[in-house]
Each structure stands twice: as C-alpha cells, then as structure tokens.
N, C-alpha and C positions, 0 to 999 in steps of 0.2 A: 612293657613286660619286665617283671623284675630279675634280680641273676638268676635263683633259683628255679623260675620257669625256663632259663634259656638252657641251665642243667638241662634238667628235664626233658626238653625240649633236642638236644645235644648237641646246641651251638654254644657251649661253654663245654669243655671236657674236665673229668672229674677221676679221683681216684676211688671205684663204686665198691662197698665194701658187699654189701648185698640190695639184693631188687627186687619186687616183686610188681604184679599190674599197679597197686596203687600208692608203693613207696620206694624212698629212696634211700639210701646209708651211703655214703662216704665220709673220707677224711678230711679236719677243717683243714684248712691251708696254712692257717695261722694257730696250730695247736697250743692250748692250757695246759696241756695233761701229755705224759706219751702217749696215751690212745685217745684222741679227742675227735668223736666222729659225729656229723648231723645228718640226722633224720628228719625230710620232709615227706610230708603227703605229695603224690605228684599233679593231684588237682591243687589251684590256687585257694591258699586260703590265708588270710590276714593275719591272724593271731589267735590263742585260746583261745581269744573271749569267742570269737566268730565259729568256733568250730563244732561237728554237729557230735554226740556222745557216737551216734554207730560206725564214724571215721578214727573218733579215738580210743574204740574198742578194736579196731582194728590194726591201729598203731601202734597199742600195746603189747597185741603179740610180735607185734613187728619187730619191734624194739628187743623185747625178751630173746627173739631168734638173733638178732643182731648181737646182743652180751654173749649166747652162747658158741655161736662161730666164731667170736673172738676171745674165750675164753673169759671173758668180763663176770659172767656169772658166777665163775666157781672163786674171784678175788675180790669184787664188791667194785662198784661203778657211783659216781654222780651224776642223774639225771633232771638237765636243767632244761625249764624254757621259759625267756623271758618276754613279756607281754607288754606291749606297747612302746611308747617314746620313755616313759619315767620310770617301767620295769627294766629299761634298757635294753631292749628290739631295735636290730639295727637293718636288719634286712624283713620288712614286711610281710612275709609267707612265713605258716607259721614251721617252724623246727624245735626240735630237740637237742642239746648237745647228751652226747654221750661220752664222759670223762672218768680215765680208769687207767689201769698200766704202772700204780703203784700209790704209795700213802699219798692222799688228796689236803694237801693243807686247807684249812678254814680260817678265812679274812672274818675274826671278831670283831671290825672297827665298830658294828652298830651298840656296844658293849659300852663306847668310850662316848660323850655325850660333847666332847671337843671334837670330835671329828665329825666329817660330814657323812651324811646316809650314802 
C-alpha cells in the first residue's frame, strides 16, 4: 500500500486542508511554496496517464474549492502534477501540488542547452 493510501486510510496522519468522499487536500511536509498543498483522489490511482476524465472532472472542482478556502484564488496559484519516473513522480498515486502564498519563481534551466532537462 503506498503512503498516500495509508493517508487515506488514516494510518499516517496529515494536516487535511479540506475533504470530501472522494478527495483529499493537505499540506506537503516538505513545502516549495508558503502554501504547498496535495491533492489526491482517495481511490488509488497511478498517475495521469491511468486516470479516468469523470475522476478528473471531479478533482477540478475539487481543487478550485480548495484555492478558494485558502484564498489561492483571489492571488493566483501553480498547479502541478508530475507523471511517471522521468516527469519526476515520486510517490505513485496520482496528486496535484498546489503552490501559492506568494511570487512563485520560474526555474528557466530548459532555456540553457548546457544544462541538463
């Protein structure tokens, strides 16, 4: 069972930002951002690629309510989710980070063709 089903599950405890039957919002542990919060589905699911569109019509609003109870909405957020081993997925169910809580800088390295992707 991976961490985030043990989340889930609530043999890992979390700081829940909001919840509903089929997801979940809290704060990372290891935040990017002042406000760096993920969003999973509470059913297991891999990654994008696996996931079915009426799950992630539903995470959408999900999400949207989440920016708005945290005021993310009204100052602009980055919503990221990385897909596999080489989009850099570290934990295999899939998530969202949600990043916001002030000017979000932008790593240009892919710009520079000395550095690596």
């Amino acid at each position: 069972m991976c961490i985030f089903c043990k989340i889930v599950n609530g043999e890992i405890p979390n700081n829940t930002v909001h919840e509903n039957e089929q997801f979940l919002a809290f704060h990372d542990l290891y935040p990017k951002a002042p406000v760096h919060i993920l969003v999973i589905p509470k059913q297991h699911v891999d990654c994008f690629q696996d996931v079915q569109p009426e799950v992630m019509a539903g995470m959408t609003m999900f999400i949207q309510e989440v920016a708005k109870k945290t005021g993310l909405d009204k100052t602009g957020y980055r919503l990221v989710a990385n897909n596999g081993e080489d989009g850099g997925q570290e934990v295999m169910h899939l998530h969202f980070h949600i990043l916001g809580g002030g000017k979000l800088r932008w790593d240009h390295s892919h710009e520079d063709p000395h550095k690596s992707i």
